[in-house]
SEKOLTI-647376 format. One line per 5 residues: their letters; for each residue x, y, z of N, C-alpha, C. Coordinates in Angstrom, 2 decimals. Atoms other than C-alpha are relative to their C-alpha. Example, Ala and Ser with C-alpha at 12.3 -4.5 7.8 and 13.67 -1.06 7.14 Angstrom:
2
AS = 0.89/-1.19/0.00/12.30/-4.50/7.80/0.90/1.20/0.00 | -0.82/-1.19/-0.06/13.67/-1.06/7.14/-0.77/1.09/0.73 .
END
This chain:
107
XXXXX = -1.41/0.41/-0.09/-3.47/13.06/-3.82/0.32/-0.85/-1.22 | -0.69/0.81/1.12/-1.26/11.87/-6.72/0.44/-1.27/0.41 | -0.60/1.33/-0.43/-0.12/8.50/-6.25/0.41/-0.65/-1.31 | -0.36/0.44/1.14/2.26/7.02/-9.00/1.42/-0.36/0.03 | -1.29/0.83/0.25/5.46/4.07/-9.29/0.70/0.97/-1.04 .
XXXXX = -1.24/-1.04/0.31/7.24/6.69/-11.54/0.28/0.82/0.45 | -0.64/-0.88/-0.76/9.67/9.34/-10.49/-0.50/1.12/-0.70 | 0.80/-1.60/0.23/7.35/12.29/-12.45/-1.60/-0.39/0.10 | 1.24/0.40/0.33/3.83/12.90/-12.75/-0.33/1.05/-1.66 | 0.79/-0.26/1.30/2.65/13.55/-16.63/-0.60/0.86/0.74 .
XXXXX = 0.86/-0.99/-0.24/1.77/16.86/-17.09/0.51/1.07/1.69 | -0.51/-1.08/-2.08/3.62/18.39/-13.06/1.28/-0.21/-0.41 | -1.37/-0.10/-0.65/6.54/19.66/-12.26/-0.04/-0.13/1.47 | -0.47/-0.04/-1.76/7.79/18.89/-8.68/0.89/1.27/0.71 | -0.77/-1.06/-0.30/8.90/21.80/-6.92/0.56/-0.01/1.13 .
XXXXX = -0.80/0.23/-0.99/9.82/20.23/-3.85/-0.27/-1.23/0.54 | 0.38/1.77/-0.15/10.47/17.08/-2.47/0.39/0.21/1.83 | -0.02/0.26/-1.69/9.51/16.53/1.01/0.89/-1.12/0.84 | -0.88/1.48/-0.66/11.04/12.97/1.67/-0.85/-1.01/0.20 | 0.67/1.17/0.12/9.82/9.45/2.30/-1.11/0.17/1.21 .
XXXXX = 0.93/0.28/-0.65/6.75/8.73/3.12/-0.37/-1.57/0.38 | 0.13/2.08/-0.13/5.23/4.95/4.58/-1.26/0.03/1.04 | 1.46/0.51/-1.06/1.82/3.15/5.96/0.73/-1.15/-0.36 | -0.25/1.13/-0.13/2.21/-0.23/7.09/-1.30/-0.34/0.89 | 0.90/0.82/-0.73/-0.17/-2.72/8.31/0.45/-1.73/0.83 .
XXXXX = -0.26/1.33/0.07/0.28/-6.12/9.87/-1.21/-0.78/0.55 | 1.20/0.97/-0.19/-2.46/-8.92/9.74/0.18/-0.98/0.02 | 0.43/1.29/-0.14/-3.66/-12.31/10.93/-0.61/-0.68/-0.50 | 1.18/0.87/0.26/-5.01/-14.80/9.39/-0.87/-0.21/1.19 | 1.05/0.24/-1.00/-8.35/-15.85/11.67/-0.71/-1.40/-0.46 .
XXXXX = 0.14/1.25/0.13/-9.47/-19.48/11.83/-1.34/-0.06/-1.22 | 1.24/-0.22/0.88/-13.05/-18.36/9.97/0.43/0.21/-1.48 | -0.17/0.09/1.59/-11.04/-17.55/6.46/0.73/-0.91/-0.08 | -0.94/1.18/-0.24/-8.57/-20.40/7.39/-1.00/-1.13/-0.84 | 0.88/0.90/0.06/-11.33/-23.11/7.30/-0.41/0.08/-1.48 .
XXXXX = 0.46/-0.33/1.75/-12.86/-21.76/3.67/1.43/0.23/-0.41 | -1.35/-0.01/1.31/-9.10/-21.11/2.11/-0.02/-1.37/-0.09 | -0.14/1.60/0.58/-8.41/-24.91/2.91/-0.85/-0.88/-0.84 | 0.60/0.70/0.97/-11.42/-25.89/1.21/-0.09/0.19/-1.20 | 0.49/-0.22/1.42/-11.12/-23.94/-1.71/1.13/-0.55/-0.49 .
XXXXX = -1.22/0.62/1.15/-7.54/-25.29/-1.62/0.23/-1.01/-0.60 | -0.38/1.58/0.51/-8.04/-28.72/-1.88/-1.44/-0.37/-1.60 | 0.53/0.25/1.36/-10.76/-27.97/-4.79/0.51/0.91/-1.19 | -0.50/-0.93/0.83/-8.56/-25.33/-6.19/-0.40/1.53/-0.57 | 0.38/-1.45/0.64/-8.45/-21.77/-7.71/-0.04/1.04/1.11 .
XXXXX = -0.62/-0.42/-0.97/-8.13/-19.10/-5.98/-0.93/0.37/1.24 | 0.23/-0.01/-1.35/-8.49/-18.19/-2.14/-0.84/1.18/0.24 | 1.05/-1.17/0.10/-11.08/-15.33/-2.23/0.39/0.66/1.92 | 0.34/-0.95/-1.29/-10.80/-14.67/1.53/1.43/0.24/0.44 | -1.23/-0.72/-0.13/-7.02/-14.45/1.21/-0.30/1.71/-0.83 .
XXXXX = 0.25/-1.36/1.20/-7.65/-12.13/-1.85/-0.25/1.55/0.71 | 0.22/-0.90/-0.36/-9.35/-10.02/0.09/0.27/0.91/1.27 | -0.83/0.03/-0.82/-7.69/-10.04/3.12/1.44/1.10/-0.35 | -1.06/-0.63/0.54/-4.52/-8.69/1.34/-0.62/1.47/-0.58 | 0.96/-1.16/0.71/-6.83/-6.06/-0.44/0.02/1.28/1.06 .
XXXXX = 0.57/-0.52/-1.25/-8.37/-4.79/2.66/1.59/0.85/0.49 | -0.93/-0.38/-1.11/-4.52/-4.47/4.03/1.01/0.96/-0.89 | -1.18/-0.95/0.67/-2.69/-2.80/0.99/-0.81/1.45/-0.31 | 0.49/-1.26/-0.27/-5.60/-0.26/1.32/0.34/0.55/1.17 | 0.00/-0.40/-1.39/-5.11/0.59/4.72/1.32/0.50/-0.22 .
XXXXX = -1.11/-0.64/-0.25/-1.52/0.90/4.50/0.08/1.04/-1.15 | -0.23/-1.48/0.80/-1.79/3.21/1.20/-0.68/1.19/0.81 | 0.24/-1.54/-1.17/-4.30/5.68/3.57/0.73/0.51/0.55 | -0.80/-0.83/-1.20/-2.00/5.86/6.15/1.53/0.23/-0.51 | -1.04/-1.10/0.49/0.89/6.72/3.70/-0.46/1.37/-0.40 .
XXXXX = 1.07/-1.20/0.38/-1.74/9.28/2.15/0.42/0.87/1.22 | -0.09/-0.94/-1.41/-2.15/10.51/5.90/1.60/0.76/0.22 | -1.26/-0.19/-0.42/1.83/10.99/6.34/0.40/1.55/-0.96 | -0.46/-0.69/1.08/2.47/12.51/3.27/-1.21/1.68/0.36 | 0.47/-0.74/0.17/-0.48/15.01/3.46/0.41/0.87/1.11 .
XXXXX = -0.67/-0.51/-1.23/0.64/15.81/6.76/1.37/1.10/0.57 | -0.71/-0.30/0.45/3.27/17.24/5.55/0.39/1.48/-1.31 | 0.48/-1.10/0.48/2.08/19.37/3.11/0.28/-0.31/-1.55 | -0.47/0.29/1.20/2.75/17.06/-0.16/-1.63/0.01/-0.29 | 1.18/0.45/0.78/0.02/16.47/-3.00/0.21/-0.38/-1.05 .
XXXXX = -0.35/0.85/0.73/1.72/13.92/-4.57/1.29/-1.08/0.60 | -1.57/0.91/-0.42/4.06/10.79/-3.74/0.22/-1.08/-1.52 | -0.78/0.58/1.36/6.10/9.52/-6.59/1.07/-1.22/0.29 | -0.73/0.83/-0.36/8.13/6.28/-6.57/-0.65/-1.04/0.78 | 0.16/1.27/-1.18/6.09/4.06/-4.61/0.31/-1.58/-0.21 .
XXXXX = -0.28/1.33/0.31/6.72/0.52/-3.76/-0.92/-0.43/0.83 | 0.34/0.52/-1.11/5.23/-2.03/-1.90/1.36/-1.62/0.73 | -0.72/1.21/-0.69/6.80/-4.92/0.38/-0.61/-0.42/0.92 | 1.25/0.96/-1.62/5.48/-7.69/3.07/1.15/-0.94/0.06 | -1.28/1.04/-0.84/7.40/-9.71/5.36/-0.90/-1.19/1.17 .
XXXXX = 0.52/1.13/-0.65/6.35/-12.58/7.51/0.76/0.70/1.24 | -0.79/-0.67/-1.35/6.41/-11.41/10.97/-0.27/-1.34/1.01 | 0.11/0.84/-1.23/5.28/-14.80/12.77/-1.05/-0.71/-1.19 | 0.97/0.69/1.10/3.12/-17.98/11.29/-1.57/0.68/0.03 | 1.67/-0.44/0.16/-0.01/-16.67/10.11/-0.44/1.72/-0.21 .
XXXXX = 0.62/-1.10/0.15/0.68/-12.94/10.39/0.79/0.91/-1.12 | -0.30/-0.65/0.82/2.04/-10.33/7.68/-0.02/1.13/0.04 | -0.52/-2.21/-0.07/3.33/-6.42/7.35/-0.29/-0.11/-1.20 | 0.31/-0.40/1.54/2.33/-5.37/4.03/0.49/1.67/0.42 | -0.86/-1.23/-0.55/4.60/-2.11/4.07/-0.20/1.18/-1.74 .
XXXXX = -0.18/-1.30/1.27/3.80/1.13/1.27/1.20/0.90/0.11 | -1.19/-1.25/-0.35/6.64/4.01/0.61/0.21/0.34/-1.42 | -0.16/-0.69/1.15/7.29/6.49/-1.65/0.46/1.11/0.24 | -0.47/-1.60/-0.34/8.37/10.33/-1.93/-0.67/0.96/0.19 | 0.98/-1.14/0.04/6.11/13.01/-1.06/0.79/1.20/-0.70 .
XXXXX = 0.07/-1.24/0.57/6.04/15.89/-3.14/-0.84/1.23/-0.15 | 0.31/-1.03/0.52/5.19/19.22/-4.27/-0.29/0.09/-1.27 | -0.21/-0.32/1.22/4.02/19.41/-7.66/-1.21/0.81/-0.33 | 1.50/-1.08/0.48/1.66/22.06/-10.21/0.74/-0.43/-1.11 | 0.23/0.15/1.39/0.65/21.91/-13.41/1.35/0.67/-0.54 .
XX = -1.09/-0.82/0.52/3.37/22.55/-16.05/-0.74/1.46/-0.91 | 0.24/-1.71/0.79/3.08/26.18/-17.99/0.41/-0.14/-1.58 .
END
C-alpha cells in the first residue's frame, strides 16, 4: 500500500478514487509511564514513554486505515493527515484519513 500527504503518487496515475478512508485509536496514559514521565520531567528532556506511547498509537491507527482502504479495493491513499483530540484527562484519539485510490504505473 502507497501511503503519501500529496494528492499524486510520483510515477501513478489514479484511475479511481474510492473516497475517504480513517483508523483511529484512543489511549490512556497508565500510572507505570506516569511515574517515569514525571521524573524525567523534573530532570528534563524528553518523555521516552510518552514518545512511545504516541508511536505505538499513530501505528495502529495508520493499520486500521490500511485495513479500510484495502477493503475496498484501493492500493494507495493520497492526502493523508493526522489529528488528536483530548477526549477526557489522561486519554487521547490520535485520528489518520486520507483518500483511497486506484493507481498503476504511468506508460
Amino acid at each position: 500500500m502507497i501511503i503519501t500527504t500529496s494528492e499524486q503518487v510520483i510515477g501513478k496515475r489514479i484511475i479511481k478514487t474510492l473516497g475517504l478512508v480513517k483508523g483511529n485509536t484512543v489511549r490512556a496514559r497508565n500510572i507505570g509511564r506516569d511515574i517515569a514521565a514525571v521524573l524525567r520531567a523534573i530532570a528534563g528532556g524528553e518523555i521516552m514513554e510518552y514518545t512511545k506511547l504516541i508511536a505505538e498509537s499513530r501505528e495502529q491507527a495508520i493499520d486500521r486505515m490500511v485495513e479500510s482502504a484495502t477493503s475496498i479495493g484501493a492500493n494507495a491513499i493520497v492526502q493523508v493527515r493526522f489529528g488528536t483530540s483530548a477526549i477526557m484527562t489522561g486519554t487521547a484519539e490520535l485520528l489518520v484519513y486520507g483518500t483511497a485510490v486506484v493507481v498503476e504505473s504511468e506508460k
